[in-house]
SEPALUM-406715 format. One line per 8 residues: for each residue x, y negated, z of N, C-alpha, C. Coordinates in Angstrom, 3 decimals. Example, Ala and Ser with C-alpha at 12.3 -4.5 7.8 and 13.67 -1.06 7.14 Angstrom:
2
13.190 5.690 7.800 12.300 4.500 7.800 13.200 3.300 7.800 ~ 12.850 2.250 7.080 13.670 1.060 7.140 12.900 -0.030 7.870
This chain:
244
126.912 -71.799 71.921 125.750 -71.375 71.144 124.466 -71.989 71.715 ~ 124.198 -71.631 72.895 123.358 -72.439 73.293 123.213 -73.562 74.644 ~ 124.550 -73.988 74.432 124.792 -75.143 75.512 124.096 -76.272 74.197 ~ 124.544 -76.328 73.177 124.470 -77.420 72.185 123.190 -77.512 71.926 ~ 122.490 -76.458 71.743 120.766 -76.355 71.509 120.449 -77.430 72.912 ~ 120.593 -76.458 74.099 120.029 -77.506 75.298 120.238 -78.923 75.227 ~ 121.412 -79.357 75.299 122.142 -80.398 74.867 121.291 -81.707 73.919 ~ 120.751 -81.107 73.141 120.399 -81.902 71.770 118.743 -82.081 72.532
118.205 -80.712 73.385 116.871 -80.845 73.401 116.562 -81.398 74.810 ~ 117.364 -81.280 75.617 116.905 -82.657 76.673 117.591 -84.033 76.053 ~ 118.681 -84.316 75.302 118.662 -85.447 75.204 117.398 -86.594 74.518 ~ 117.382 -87.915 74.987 116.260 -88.522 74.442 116.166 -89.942 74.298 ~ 115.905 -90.864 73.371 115.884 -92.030 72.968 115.387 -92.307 74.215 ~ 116.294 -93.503 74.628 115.614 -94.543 75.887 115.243 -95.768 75.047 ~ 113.763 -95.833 75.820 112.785 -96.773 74.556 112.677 -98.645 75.467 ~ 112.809 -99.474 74.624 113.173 -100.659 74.684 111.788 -101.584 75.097
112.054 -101.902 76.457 110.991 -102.709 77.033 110.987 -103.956 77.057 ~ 109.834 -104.485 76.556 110.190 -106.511 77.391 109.265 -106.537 78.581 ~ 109.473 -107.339 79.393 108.725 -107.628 80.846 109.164 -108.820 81.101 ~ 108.210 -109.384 82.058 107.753 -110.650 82.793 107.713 -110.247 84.133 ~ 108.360 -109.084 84.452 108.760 -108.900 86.040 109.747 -107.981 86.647 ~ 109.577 -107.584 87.649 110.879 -106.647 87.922 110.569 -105.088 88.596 ~ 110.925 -104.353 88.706 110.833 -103.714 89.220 111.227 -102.854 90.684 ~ 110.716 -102.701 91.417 111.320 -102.195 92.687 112.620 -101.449 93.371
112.802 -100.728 92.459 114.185 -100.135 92.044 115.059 -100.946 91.176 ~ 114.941 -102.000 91.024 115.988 -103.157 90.720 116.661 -103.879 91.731 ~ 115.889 -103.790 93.100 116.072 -104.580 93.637 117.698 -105.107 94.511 ~ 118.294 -103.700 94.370 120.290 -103.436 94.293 121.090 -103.831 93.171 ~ 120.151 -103.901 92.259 121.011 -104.051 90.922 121.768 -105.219 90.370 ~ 122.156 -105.691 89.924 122.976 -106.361 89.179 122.222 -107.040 88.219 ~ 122.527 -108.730 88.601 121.092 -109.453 87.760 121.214 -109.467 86.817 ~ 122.340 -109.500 85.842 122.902 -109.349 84.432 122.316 -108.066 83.565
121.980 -106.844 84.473 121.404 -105.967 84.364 119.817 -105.580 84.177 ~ 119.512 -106.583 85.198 117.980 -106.868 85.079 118.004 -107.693 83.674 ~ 118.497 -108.411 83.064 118.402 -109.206 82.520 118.264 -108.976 81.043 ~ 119.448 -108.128 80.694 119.476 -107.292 79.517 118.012 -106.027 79.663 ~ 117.757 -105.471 80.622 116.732 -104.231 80.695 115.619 -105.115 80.398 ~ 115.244 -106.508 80.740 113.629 -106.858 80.615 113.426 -107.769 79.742 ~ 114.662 -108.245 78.544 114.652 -108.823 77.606 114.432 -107.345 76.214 ~ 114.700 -106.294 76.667 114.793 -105.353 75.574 115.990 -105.030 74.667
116.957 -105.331 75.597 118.423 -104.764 74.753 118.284 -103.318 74.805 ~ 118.898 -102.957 73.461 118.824 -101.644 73.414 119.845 -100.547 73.948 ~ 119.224 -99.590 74.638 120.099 -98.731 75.623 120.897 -97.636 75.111 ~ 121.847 -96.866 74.841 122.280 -95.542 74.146 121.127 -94.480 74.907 ~ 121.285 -93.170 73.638 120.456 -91.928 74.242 120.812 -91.668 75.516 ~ 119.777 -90.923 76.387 119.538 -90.416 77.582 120.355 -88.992 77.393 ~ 121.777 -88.918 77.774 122.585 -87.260 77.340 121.524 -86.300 78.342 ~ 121.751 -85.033 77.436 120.738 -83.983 78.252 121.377 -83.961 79.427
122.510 -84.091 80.411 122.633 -83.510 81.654 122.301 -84.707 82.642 ~ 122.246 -85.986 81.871 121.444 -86.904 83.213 120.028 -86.456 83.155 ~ 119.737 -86.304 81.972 118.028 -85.822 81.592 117.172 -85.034 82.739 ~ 118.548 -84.263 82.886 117.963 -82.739 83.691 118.412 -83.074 84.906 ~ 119.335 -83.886 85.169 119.676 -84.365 86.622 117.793 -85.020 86.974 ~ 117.483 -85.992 86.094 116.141 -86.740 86.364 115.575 -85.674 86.804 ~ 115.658 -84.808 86.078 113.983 -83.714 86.071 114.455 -83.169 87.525 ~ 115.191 -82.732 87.898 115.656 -81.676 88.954 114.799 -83.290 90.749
115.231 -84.013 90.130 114.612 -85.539 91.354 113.206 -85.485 91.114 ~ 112.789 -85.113 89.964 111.176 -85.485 89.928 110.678 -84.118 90.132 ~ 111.326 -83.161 90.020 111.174 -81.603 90.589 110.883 -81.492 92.108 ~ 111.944 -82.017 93.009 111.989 -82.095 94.242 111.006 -82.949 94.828 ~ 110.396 -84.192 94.576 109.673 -84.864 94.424 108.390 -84.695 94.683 ~ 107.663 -83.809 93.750 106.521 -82.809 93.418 106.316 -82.006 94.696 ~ 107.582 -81.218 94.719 107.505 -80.260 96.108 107.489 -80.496 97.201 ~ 107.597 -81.941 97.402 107.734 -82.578 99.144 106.550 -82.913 99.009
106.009 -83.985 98.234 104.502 -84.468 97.855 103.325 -83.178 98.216 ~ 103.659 -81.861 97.681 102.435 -80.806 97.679 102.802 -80.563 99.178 ~ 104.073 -80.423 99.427 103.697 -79.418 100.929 102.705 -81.208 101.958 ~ 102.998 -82.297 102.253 102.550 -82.994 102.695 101.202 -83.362 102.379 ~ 100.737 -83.111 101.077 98.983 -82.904 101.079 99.008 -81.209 101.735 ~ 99.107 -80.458 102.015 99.399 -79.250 102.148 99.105 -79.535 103.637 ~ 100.018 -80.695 104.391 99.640 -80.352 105.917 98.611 -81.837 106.396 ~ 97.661 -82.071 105.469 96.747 -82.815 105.566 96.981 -84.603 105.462
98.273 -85.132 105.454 98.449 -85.862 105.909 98.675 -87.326 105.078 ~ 98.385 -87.168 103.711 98.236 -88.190 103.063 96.818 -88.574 102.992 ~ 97.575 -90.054 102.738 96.784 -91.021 102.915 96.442 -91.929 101.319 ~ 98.052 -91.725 100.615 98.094 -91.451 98.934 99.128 -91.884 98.578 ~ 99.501 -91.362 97.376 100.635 -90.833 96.157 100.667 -91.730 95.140 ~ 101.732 -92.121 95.031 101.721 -92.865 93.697 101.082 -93.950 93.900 ~ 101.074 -94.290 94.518 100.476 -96.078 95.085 101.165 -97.220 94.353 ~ 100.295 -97.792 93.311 100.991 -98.907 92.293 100.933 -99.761 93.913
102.151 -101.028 93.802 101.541 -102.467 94.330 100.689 -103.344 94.122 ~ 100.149 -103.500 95.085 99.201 -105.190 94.290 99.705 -105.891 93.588 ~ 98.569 -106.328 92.965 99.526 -107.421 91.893 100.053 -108.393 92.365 ~ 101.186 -108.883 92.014 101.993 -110.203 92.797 102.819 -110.303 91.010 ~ 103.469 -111.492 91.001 104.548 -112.154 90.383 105.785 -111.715 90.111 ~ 106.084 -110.830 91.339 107.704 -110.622 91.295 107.555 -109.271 90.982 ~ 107.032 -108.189 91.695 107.340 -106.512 91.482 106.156 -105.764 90.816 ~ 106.595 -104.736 90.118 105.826 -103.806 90.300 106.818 -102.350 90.617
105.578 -101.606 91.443 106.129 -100.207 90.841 105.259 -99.126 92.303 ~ 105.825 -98.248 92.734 104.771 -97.220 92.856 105.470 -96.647 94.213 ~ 104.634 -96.565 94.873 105.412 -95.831 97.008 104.681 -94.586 96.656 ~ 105.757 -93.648 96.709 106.027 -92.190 96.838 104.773 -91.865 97.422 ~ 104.446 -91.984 98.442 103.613 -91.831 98.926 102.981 -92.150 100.764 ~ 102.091 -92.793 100.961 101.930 -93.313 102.477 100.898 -92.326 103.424 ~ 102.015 -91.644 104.492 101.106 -91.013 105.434 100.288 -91.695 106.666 ~ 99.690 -90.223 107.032 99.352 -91.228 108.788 100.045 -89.882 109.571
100.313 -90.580 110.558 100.899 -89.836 111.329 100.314 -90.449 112.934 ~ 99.526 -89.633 113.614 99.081 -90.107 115.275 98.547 -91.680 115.172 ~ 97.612 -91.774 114.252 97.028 -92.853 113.427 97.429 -94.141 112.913 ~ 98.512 -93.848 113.148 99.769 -94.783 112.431 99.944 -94.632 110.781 ~ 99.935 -95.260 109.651 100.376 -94.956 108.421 101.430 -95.376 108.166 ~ 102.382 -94.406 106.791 103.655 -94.612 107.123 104.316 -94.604 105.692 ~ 104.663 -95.909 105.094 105.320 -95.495 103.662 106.650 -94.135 103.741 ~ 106.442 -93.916 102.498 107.257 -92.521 102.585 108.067 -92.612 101.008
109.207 -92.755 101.214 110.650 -93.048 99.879 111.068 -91.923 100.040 ~ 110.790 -91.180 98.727 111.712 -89.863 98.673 112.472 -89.910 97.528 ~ 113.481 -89.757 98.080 115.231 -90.092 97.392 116.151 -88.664 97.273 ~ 116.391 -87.901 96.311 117.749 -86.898 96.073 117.978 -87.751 96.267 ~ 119.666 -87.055 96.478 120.862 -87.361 96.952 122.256 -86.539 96.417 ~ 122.776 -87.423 95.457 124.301 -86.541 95.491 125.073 -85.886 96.904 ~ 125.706 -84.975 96.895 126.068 -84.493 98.378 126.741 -85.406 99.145 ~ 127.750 -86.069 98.248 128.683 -86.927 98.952 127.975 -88.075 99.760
127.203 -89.185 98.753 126.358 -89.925 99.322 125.546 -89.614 100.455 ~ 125.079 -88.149 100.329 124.498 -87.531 101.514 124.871 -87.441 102.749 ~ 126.255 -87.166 103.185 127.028 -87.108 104.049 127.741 -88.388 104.255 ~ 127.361 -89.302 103.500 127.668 -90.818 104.204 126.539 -91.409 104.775 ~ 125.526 -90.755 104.399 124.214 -91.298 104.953 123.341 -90.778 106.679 ~ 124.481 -90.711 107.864 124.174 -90.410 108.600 123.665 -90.972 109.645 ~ 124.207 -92.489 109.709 123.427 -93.355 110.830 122.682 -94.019 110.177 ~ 123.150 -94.378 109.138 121.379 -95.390 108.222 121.534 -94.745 107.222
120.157 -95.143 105.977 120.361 -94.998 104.717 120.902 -95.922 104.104 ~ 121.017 -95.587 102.790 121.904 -96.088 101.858 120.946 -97.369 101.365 ~ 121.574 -98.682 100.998 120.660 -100.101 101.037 120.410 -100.089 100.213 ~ 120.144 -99.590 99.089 118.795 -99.867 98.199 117.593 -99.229 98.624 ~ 117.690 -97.979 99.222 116.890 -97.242 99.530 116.452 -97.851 100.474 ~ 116.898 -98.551 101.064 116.245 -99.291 102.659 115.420 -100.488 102.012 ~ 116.135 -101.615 100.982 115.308 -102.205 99.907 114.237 -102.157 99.359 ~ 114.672 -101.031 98.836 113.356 -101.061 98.075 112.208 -100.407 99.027
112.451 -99.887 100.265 111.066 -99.725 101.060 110.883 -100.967 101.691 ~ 111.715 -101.833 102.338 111.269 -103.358 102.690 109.987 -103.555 101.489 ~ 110.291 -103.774 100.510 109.383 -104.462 99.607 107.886 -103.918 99.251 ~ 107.895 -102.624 99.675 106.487 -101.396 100.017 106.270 -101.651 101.495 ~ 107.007 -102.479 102.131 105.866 -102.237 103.822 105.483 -103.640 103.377 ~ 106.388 -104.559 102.798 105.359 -105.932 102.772 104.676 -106.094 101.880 ~ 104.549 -105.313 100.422 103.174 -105.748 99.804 101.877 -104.729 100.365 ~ 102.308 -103.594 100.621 101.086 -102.937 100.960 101.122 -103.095 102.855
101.663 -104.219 103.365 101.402 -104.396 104.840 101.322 -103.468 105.990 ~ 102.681 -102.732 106.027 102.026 -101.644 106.387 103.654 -101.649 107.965 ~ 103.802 -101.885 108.706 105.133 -102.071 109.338 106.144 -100.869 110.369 ~ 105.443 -99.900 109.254 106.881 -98.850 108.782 106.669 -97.875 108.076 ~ 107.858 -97.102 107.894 107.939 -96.637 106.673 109.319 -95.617 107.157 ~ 109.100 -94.320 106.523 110.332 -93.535 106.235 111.030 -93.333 104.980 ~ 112.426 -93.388 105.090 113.029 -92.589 103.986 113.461 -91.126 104.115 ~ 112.823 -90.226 103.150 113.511 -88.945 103.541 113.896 -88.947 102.160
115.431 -88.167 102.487 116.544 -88.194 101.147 116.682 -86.311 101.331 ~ 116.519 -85.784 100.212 117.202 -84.271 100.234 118.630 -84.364 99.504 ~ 119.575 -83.755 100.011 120.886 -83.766 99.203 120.338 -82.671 98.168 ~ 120.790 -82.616 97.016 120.344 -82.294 96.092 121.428 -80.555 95.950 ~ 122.417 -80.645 96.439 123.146 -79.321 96.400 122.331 -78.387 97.494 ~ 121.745 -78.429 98.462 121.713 -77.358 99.128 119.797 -77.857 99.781 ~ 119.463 -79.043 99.387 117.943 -79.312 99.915 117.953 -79.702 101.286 ~ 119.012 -79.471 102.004 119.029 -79.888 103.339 118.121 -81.627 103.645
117.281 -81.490 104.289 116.584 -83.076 104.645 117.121 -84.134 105.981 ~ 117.175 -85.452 105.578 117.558 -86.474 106.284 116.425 -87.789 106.033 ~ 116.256 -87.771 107.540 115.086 -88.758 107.840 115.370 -90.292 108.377 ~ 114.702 -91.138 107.570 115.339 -92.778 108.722 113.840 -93.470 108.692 ~ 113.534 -93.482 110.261 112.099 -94.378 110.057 112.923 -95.846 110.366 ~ 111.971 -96.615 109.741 112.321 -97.749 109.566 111.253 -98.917 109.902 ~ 111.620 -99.762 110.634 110.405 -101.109 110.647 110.574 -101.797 109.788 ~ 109.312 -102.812 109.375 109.358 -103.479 108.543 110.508 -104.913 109.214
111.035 -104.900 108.136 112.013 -106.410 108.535 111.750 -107.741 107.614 ~ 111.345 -108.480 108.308 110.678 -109.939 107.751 111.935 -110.570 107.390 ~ 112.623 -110.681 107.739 114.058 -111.985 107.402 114.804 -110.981 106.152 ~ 114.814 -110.071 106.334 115.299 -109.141 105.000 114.448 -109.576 103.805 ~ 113.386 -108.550 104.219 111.886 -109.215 102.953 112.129 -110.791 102.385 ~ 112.005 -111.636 103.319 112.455 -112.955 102.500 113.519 -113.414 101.822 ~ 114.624 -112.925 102.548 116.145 -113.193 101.303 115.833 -112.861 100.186 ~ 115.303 -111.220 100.259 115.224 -110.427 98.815 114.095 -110.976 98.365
112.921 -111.600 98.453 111.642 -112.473 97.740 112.359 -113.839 97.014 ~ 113.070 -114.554 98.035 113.409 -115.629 97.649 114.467 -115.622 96.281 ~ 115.339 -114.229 96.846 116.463 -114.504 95.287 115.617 -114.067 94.459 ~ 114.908 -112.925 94.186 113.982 -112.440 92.950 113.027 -113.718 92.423 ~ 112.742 -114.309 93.269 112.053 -115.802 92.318 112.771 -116.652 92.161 ~ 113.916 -116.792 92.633 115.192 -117.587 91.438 115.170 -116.989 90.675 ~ 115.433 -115.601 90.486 116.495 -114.819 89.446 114.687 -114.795 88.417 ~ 113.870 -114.606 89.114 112.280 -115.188 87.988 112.540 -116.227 87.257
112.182 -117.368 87.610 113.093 -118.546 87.102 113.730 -118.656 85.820 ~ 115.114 -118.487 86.804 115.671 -117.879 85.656 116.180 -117.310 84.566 ~ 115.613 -116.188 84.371 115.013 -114.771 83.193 113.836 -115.307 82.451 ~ 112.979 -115.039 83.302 111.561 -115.850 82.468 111.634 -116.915 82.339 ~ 111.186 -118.052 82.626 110.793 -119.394 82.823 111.964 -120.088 82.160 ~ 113.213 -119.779 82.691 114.244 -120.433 81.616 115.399 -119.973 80.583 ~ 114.987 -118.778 80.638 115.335 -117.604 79.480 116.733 -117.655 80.161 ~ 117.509 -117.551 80.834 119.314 -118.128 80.516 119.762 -116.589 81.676
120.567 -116.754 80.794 121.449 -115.456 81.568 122.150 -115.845 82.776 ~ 122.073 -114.606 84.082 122.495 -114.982 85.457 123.814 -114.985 85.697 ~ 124.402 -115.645 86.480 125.853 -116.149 86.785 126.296 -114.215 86.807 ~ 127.544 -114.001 86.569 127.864 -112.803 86.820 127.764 -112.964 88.920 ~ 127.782 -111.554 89.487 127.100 -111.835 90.818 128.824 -111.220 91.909 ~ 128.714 -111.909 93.330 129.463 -111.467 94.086 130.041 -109.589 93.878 ~ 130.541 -109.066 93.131 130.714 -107.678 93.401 130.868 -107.051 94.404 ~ 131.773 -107.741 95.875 132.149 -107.274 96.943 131.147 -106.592 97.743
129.668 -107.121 97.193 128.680 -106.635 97.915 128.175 -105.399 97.287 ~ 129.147 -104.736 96.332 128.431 -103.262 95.989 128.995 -102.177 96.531 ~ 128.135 -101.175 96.375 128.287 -100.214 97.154 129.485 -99.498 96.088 ~ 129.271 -99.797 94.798 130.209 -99.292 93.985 130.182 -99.860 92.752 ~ 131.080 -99.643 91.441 131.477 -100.294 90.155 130.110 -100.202 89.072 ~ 129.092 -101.386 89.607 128.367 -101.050 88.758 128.384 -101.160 87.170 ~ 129.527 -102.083 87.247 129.834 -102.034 85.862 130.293 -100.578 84.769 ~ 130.507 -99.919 85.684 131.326 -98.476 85.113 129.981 -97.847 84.646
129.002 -98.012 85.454 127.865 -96.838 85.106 126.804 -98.214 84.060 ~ 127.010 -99.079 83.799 126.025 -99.871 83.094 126.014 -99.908 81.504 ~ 124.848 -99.504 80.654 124.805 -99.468 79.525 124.759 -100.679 78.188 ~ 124.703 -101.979 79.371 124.944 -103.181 78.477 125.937 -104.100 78.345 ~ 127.300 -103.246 78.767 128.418 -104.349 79.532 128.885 -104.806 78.165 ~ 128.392 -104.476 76.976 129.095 -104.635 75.451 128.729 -106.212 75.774 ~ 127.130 -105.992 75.783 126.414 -107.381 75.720 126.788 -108.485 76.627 ~ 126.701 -107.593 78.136 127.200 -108.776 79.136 128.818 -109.267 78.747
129.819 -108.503 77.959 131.177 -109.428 77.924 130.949 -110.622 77.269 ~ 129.910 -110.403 76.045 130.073 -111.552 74.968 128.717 -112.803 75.839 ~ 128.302 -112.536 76.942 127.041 -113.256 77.231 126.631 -113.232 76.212 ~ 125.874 -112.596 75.770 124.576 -112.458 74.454 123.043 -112.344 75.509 ~ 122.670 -113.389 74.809 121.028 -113.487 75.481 119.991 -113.010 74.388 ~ 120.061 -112.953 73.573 118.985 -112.291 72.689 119.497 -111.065 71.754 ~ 118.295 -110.067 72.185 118.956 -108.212 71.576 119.868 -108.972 70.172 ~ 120.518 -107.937 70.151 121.233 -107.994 68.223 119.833 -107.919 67.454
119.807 -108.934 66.314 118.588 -108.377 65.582 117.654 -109.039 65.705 ~ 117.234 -109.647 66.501 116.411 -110.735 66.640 116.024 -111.834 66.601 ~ 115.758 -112.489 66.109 115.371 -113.880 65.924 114.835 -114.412 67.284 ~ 115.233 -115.994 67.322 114.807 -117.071 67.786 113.397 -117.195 68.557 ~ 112.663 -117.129 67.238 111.311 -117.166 67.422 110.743 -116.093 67.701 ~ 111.359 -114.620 67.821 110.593 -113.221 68.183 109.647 -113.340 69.115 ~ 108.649 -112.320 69.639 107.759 -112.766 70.603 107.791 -111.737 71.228 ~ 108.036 -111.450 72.422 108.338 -109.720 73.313 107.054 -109.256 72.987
106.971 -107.907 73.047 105.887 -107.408 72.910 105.607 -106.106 74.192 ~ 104.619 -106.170 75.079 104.456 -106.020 76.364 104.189 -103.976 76.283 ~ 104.969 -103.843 77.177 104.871 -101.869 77.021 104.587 -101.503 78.335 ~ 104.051 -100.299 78.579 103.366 -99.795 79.146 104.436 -99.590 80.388 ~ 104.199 -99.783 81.855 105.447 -99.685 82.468 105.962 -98.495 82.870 ~ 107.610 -98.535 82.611 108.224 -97.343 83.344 109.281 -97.795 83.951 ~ 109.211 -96.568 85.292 110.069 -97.113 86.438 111.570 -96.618 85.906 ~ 113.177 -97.429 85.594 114.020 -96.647 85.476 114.615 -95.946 86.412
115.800 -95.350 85.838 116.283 -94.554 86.945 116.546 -95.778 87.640 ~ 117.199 -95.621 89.025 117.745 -96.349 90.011 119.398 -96.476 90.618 ~ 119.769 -97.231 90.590 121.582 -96.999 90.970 121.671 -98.345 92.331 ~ 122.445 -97.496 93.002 122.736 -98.291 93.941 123.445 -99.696 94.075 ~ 123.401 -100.436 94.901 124.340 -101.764 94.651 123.661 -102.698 95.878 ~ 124.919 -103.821 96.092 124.399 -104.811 96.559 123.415 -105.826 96.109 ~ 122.361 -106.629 97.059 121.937 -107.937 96.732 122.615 -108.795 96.093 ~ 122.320 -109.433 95.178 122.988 -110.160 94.467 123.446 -111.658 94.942
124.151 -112.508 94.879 123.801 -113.793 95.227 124.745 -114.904 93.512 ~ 124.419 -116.030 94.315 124.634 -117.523 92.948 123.638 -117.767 92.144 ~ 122.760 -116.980 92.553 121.727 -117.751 91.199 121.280 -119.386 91.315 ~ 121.122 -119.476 90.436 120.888 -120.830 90.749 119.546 -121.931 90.024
């Protein structure tokens, strides 16, 4: 009776973007993936229980953010990057701590993932803060992850790593290249390097079997038309490699 009401009323059209860059939380993903998301292939509805999975991350989110203005110590929230070529997107938020400032990635956590995450974090999450200590220059940074079943917190400070930062700069301006500059779809990528089947959880594998480079529906000559940015969800995975 009213599972189906809920059901119908968190679910929600996921709306179709074109872009000329990438985003920060791409940076694990699967270039085939990037590829279809910033050309504007179209995605199936958002089912209400990932919906509310989102909300319950941007819930937790909120509440770490207030208690840390709460004990004086931001420095600020929601910090777009400078503008650069390759990324955009937004650091949780950067403290100071004993006059040190300190990017700050706050990540739920499924439980399981949680409990694998005991001597390091999990490498996107380590990723995508590499790419927040080097545009906003800042040479360290924490991840704190809450497992999402019980709130319990897990902390990894981290230095900034220069030889990391550059692998991941250098493939993202191939895989630029690439996407933009020469429209052509990316070699399918090493899988061995994922953390898991990203193909199982991906919403364009219809498109990626047939290599289709332009949405269904579109013409030749279409011209993207530029939308306001939003960060997607995020899924884990290896760096990609072969681009070429």
């Amino acid at each position: 009776m009213l599972i189906e009401r809920l059901e119908e009323y968190f679910q929600r059209e996921e709306r179709v973007r074109v872009r000329d860059y990438f985003y920060v939380t791409e940076v694990a993903k699967c270039p085939r993936q990037i590829f279809y998301s910033a050309k504007g292939f179209p995605r199936p509805p958002l089912d209400g229980q990932t919906a509310r999975k989102l909300a319950v991350g941007d819930a937790a989110h909120q509440r770490i953010v207030q208690a840390l203005y709460g004990m004086g110590i931001v420095v600020a929230a929601e910090a777009p990057l400078p503008p650069n070529p390759l990324f955009h997107g937004r650091a949780d938020v950067i403290v100071s701590l004993e006059g040190k400032n300190y990017v700050v990635e706050i990540k739920t956590v499924h439980p399981y993932n949680f409990e694998q995450m005991v001597a390091a974090p999990r490498r996107d999450h380590y990723l995508q803060l590499q790419l927040y200590l080097h545009y906003f220059d800042i040479p360290q940074g924490v991840i704190l992850a809450e497992n999402k079943a019980n709130q319990e917190l897990r902390e990894f400070v981290v230095g900034r790593d220069e030889e990391e930062i550059g692998r991941v700069l250098a493939t993202f301006e191939r895989l630029r290249r690439t996407i933009f500059l020469e429209g052509r779809l990316p070699p399918l990528p090493d899988k061995s390097d994922w953390e898991y089947d990203q193909c199982r959880y991906c919403p364009y594998t219809d498109f990626c079997n047939e290599d289709l480079v332009i949405p269904p529906g579109a013409g030749q000559g279409d011209k993207p038309v530029q939308e306001e940015e939003q960060v997607p969800e995020e899924a884990p995975g290896g760096l990609f490699d072969g681009l070429v």
